[in-house]
N, C-alpha and C positions, 0 to 999 in steps of 0.2 A: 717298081719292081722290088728295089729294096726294102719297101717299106712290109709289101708279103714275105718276103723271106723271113724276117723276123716275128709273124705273125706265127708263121709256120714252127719255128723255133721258141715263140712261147707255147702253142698251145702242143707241142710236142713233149716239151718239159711238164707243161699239165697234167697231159695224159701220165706220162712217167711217173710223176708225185703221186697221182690218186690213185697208180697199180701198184705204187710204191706202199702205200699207206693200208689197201687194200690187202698184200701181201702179211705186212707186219700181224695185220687181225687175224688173218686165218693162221697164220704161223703160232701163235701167241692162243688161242680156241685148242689148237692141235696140243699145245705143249701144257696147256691144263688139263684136257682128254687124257692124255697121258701119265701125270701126275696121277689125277683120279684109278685111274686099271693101274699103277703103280700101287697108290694105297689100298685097293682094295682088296689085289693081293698080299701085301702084307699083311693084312689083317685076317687072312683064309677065307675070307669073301669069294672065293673062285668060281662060284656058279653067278654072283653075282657080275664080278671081271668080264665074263665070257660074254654074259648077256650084255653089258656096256661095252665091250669091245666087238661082237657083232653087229652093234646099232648105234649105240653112239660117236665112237670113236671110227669106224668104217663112215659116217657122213662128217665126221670133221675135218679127215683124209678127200674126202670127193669132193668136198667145199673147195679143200686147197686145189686140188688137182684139175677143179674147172675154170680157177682164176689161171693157171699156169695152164698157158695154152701155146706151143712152141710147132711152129712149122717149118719145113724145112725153106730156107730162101733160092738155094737152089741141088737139082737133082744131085749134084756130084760134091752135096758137103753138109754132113750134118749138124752145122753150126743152124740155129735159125732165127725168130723175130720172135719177141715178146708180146 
């Protein structure tokens, strides 16, 4: 029995590390999408901005937002599970 529990507890921390690591990519996509519709407006590119930020930058956003999936654990608390 002891020997599952700790089985449980690595592959617990596994899964962690690779939503962990998973996280960082899309965080890291998001915040060069950004960078770019930051330059692009500076530059008066703004038809161009628009069209990067309706299509590129809106799926760099729903990339993230499919890895972060939080449900609630239970009815009476909006704390939930990664």
């Amino acid at each position: 029995m002891e020997t599952y529990k700790w089985v449980r507890i690595l592959n617990k921390n596994f899964i962690m590390a690779r939503y962990q690591r998973q996280m960082n990519i899309a965080l890291e996509r998001l915040n060069q999408g950004l960078a770019r519709a930051y330059t692009l407006i500076k530059r008066g590119q703004n038809r161009e901005a628009l069209d990067f930020m309706d299509n590129g930058l809106k799926e760099l956003y729903e990339n993230l937002e499919n890895i972060i999936n939080i449900e609630p654990d239970d009815q009476n608390t909006r704390i939930g599970n990664l």
